[in-house]
N, C-alpha and C positions, 0 to 999 in steps of 0.2 A: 349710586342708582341713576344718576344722570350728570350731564355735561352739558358744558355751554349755557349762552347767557341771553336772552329776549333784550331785556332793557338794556335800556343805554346810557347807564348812571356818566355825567361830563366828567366824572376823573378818571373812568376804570376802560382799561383797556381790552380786557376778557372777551367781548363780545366779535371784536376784532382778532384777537388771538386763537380764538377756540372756535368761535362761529358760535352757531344757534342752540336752541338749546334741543339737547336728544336723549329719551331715555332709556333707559336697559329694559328689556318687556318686563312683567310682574313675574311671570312665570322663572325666568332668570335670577330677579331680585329674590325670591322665594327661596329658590331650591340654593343660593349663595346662602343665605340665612341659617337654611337648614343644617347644611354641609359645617359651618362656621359652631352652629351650638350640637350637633355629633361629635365635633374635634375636642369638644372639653371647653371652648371659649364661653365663660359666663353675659359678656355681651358686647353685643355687633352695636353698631353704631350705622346711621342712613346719612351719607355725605354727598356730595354733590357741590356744584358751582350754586343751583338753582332749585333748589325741591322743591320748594312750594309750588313750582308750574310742571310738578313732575304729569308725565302721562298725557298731555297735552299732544302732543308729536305722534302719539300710537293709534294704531287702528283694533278694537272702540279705545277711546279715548278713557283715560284713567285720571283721578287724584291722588294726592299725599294719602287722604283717608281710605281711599277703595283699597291700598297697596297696603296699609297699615292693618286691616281687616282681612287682606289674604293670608297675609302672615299670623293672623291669630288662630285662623283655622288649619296653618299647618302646624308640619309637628316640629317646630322652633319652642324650645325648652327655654329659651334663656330671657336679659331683660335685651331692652333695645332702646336705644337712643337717638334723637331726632340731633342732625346736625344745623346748620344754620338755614334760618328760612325770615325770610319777606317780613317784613309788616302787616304789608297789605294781604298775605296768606294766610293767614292764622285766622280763617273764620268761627264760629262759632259750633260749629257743627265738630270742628276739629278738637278744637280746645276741650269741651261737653267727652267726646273719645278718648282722647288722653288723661284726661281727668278720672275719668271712670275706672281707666285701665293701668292695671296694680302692676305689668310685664313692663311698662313704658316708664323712663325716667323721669323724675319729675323736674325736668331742665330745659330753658328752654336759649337757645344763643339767636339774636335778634340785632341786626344792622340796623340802628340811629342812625349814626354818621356825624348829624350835624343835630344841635340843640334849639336853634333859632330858624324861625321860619323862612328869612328869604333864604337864607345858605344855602338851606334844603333845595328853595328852589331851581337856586345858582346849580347845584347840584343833580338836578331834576329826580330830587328824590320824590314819588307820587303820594305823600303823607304830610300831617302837620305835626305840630311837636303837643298840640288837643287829644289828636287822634292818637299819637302815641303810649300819652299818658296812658287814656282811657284803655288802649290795649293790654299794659300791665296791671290796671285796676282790673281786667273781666278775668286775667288769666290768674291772679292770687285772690280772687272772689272764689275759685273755683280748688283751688290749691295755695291754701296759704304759706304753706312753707317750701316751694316750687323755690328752684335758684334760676335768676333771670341772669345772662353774662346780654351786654353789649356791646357792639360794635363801636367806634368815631372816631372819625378824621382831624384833626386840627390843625390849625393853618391855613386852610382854602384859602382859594385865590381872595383878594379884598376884605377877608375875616377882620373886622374893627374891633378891637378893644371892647366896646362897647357890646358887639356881640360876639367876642368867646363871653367876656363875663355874664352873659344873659345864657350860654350855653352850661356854665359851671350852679347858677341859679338854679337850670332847670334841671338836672343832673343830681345835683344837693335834696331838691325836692321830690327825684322817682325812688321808688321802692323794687330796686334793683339788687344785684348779690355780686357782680364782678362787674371789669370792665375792660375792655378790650382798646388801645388807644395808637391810634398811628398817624404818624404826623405825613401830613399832604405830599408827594413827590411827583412833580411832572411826568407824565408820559404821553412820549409824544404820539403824535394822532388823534388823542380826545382834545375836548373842545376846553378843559379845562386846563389845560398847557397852554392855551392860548389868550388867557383871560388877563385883564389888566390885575394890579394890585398883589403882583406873587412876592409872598413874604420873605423876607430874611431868614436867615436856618436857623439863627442864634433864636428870633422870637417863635420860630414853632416849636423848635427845642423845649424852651420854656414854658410854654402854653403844654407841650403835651407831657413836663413834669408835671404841672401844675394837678393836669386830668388823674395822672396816674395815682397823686395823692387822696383824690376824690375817691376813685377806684377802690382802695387801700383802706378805706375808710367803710367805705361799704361794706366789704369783704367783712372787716372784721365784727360790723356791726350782726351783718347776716348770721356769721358761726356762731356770734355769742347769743343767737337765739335758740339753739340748741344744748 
């Protein structure tokens, strides 16, 4: 439903490679929907670089939710699935609709990245790891048994010891269902290829087993609540 990227996270090179962000009109994303649950497919999925700033780009101007509510009123029979989106996107008003609504999976794939506050910032991620919490506590207040998958990176440039371990604390501590885990790789052009303190392969290696046993842990704790 859309392409390209606004921000300018310092490792990711996308906004560079793809440009800005564009979306597909509603009316397209619609009648693709439709088309997809006529053919027999039980469910589409809404992917993109950037949804959460979907519609932004159009003339009037649209959100995640306005486009989420044209498709209830068409004639899309099947479920549909939110691909990954923001932090800082998931307002309330959102969450409150998905929640509500029995066609929408109860899943939600959500980019952390980084566990500890300055990293983030190294990172210019626009969140804290407060505000994160709090966003998995509103969205399992609402759906408790909602599977949360996360993003994160390990190894960033200058990552101490000191903070992955306060990354896997904090990680230990959320009420998450998967995790998603990729270790750091330069690319050039961002700002984050250029930063002092870039790690050894051996120790992100490491650090992003470490994550995946975290992951693994969650995973299984989640299923066995079912």
């Amino acid at each position: 439903i859309q392409n390209g990227f606004d921000a300018f996270c310092s490792y990711c090179i996308i906004p560079y490679a793809r440009g800005r962000s564009r979306s597909v009109p509603s009316g397209d994303v619609v009648r693709q929907v439709e088309n997809l649950s006529s053919a027999g497919y039980p469910e589409v999925v809404l992917t993109g670089i950037h949804i959460g700033n979907y519609g932004q780009d159009l003339q009037p101007q649209l959100d995640l939710l306005q486009l989420l509510q044209q498709i209830e009123k068409s004639g899309f029979a099947g479920r549909l699935r939110l691909g990954s989106i923001e932090p800082t996107e998931l307002p309330d008003e959102l969450l409150d609709y998905i929640a509500a609504s029995e066609w929408i999976c109860p899943h939600y794939h959500i980019p952390l990245q980084a566990g500890e506050d300055k990293i983030l910032r190294q990172m210019n991620r626009h969140y804290s790891t407060d505000f994160f919490r709090c966003l998995l506590e509103a969205i399992l207040q609402r759906q408790p048994e909602a599977a949360i998958g996360l993003d994160l990176i390990t190894g960033f440039p200058g990552e101490t010891e000191s903070q992955f371990s306060a990354t896997c604390d904090f990680l230990e501590s959320l009420p998450f269902s998967h995790l998603h885990v990729f270790p750091f790789s330069k690319r050039p052009g961002t700002r984050a290829a250029e930063m002092k303190g870039q790690l050894p392969g051996n120790i992100i290696k490491e650090r992003a087993a470490k994550l995946r046993e975290i992951g693994e842990r969650k995973l299984a704790g989640y299923a066995a609540t079912f």
